[in-house]
N, C-alpha and C positions, 0 to 999 in steps of 0.2 A: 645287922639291921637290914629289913628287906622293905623296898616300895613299891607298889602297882600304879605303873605310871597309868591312868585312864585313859582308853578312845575310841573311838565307835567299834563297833560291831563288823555297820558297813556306811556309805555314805548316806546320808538323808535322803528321802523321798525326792525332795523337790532338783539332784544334781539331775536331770533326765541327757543332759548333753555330754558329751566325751571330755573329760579334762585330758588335756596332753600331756601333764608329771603330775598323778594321783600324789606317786610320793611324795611330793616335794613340799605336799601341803603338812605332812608329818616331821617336816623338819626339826619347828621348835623341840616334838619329845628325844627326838633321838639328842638332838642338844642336851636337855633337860639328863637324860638318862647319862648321858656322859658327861658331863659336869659333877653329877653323883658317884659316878664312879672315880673321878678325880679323888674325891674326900673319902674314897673307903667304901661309897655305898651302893649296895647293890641295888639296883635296880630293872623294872621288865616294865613292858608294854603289854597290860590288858587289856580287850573288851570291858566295857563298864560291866558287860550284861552276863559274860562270860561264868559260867558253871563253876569256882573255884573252891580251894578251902581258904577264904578270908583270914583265918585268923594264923594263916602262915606268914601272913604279913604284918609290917607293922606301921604301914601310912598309904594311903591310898590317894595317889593327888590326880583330878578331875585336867582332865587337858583337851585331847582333842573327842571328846564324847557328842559329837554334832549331830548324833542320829537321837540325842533325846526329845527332840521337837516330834518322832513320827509318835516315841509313845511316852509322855509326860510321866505320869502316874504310876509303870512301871520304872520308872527311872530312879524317882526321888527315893519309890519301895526298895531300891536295890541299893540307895546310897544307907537308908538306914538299916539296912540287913548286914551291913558290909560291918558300920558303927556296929552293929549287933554281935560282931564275932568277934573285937574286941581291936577293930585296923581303924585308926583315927581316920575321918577323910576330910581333907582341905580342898576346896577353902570350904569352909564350916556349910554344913548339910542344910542349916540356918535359911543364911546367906545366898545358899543358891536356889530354895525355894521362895525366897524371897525374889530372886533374880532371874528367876525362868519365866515370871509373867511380868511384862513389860509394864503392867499396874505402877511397878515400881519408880516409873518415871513421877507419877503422879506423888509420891512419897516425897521425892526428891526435888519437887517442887515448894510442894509444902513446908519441908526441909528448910527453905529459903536459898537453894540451888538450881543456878539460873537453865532452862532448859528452855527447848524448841517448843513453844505451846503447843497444846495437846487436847483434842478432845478424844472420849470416849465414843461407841456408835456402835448399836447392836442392829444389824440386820433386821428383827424381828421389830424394831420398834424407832426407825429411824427418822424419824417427828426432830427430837430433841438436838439431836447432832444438825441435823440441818436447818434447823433453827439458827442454833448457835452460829454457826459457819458464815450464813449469810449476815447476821447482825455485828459478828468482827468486821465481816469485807476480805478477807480471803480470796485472792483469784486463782491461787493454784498450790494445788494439794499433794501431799504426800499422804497415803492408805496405808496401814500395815498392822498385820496382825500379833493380838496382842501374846501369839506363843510364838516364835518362830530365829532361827538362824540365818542369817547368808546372804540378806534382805529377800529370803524368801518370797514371793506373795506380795510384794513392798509395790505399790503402783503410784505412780506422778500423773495426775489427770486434773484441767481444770475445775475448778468448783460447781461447774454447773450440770458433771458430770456424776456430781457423788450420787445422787438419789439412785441412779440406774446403777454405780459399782456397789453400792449398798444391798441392793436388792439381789445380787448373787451371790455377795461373801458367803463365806463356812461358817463364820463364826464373829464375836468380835473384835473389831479393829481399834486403833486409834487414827484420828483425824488431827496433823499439821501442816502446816503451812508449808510450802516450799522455800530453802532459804537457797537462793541465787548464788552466793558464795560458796556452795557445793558445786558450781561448774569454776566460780571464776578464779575461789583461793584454792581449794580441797577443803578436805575435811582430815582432821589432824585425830592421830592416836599415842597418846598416853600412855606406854607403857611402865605403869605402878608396881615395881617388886619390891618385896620387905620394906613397905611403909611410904616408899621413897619414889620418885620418877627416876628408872631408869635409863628411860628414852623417848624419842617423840619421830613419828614417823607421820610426813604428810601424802593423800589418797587423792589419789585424781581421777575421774572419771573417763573412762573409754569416750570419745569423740559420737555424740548424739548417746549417753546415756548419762544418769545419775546416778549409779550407782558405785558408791567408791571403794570396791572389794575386786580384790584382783581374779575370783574367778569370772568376773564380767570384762576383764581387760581394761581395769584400774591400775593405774601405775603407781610404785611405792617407792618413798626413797627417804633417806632419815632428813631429819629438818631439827635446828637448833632452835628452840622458842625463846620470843622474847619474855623477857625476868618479869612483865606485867601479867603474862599468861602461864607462866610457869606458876607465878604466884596464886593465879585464881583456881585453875586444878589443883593446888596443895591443898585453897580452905577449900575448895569440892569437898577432895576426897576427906579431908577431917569430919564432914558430914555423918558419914557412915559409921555406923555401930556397934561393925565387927574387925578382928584384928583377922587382915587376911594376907597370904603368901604373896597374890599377883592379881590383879586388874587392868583393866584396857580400857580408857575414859575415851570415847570419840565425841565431840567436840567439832561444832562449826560456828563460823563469824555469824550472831544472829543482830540486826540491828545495831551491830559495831562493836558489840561484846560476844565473850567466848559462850556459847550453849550447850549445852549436852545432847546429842543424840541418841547414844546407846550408850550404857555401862554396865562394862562385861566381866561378869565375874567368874562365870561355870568353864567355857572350853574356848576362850579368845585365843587369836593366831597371835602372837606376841610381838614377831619379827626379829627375832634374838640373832640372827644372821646381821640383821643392820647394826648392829649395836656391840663394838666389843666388848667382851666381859659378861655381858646379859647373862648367858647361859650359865656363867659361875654365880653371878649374882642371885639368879632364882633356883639353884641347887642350895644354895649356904641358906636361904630363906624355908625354903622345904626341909631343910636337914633341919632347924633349927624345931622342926614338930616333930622327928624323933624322940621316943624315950630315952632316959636315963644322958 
């Protein structure tokens, strides 16, 4: 049995500053990859994009692939070429075109899964969005674009400021709320392997930012959730429609209940270092899409 463990090429467009341990951000796969080999199975680290013969493989699992936000369209083309040579790819090629446009929140709403209101707001026609905005009462905004990794492009600006960030975007975004409890609790991640929570890790914000991702100097450390919140991320994730290997539900206190931020299906950082066992746990999950 051979696997193509996925990951970028090279970093995303939008990393333009020095990270101090590039490595380090590759932790999970090398984990990943030797967990596999624990059980017999070999495994490598490709480029998603990478020139190969596909069908020397026989599972192909999407991990750290963060540069597909520069080219969408060639990406998804490359997952189904990959299915085309006959290398199953996890989590389902579905799943993660469904997952790469942050639309998806909007699903997940309607779903009856409680998330951070959200509106839409297209640049070209930004009447509607800022309508809406002032008629909630919104004083202060999170921006973010509706393709993107890393809180790329992700901007906190009062509401009275959107018309004029509107009027530069690329492209479009969605428009929420700011919730406060991204400085004051963190903002919690869920790590979902084979079905189940893993672990939970809570994300704190570098001193004067919002952004709870440790290459903005977010601090990480694991965090025991209590059984009322552990509970509300199991019916989340029941929500969903596909049987997948591993997810990352981020989750802030909105209004005094747990919300969805993001949920990440395609190339989440896991955190399998805080977590012992993890790395065996999303290897036996992965093995478990092996043939025969």
């Amino acid at each position: 049995m051979r696997v193509a463990v996925l990951r970028c090429e090279r970093l995303p467009r939008f990393v333009t500053w020095e990270i101090p341990d590039v490595d380090a951000l590759f932790d999970d796969d090398r984990r990943l990859i030797e967990g596999l080999a624990r059980r017999g199975v070999e495994a490598e680290s490709v480029p998603w994009s990478a020139q190969v013969d596909w069908s020397t493989f026989d599972l192909a699992v999407l991990r750290s692939t963060w540069d597909y936000v520069d080219r969408l369209p060639e990406f998804l083309a490359a997952l189904e070429a990959i299915e085309g040579r006959g290398c199953r790819v996890r989590n389902p090629v579905a799943a993660v075109r469904w997952n790469s446009d942050k639309g998806y929140l909007e699903d997940l709403a309607r779903w009856g899964v409680s998330v951070v209101p959200l509106i839409r707001a297209r640049p070209d026609d930004p009447g509607p969005a800022l309508r809406a905005v002032a008629a909630i009462g919104w004083d202060e905004l999170v921006v973010k674009p509706v393709v993107g990794v890393g809180a790329a492009d992700v901007t906190r600006l009062p509401a009275s400021h959107l018309e004029r960030h509107l009027a530069s975007a690329a492209g479009p975004v969605f428009v929420q709320p700011f919730a406060p409890s991204v400085i004051d609790e963190g903002e919690y991640s869920y790590a979902v392997i084979g079905g189940e929570v893993s672990h939970v890790v809570r994300k704190r914000p570098a001193t004067g930012d919002f952004r709870a991702h440790g290459i903005y100097g977010a601090t990480v450390e694991a965090h025991a959730p209590a059984a009322a919140d552990l509970a509300a991320v199991h019916d989340l994730y029941a929500q969903l429609p596909w049987e997948l290997d591993y997810a990352r539900i981020d989750v802030v206190r909105y209004h005094g209940r747990l919300a969805v931020l993001e949920l990440e299906l395609i190339e989440p950082i896991l955190y399998l270092s805080l977590a012992p066992g993890a790395e065996d746990r999303l290897a036996r999950a992965v093995a478990r899409d092996l043939p025969g």
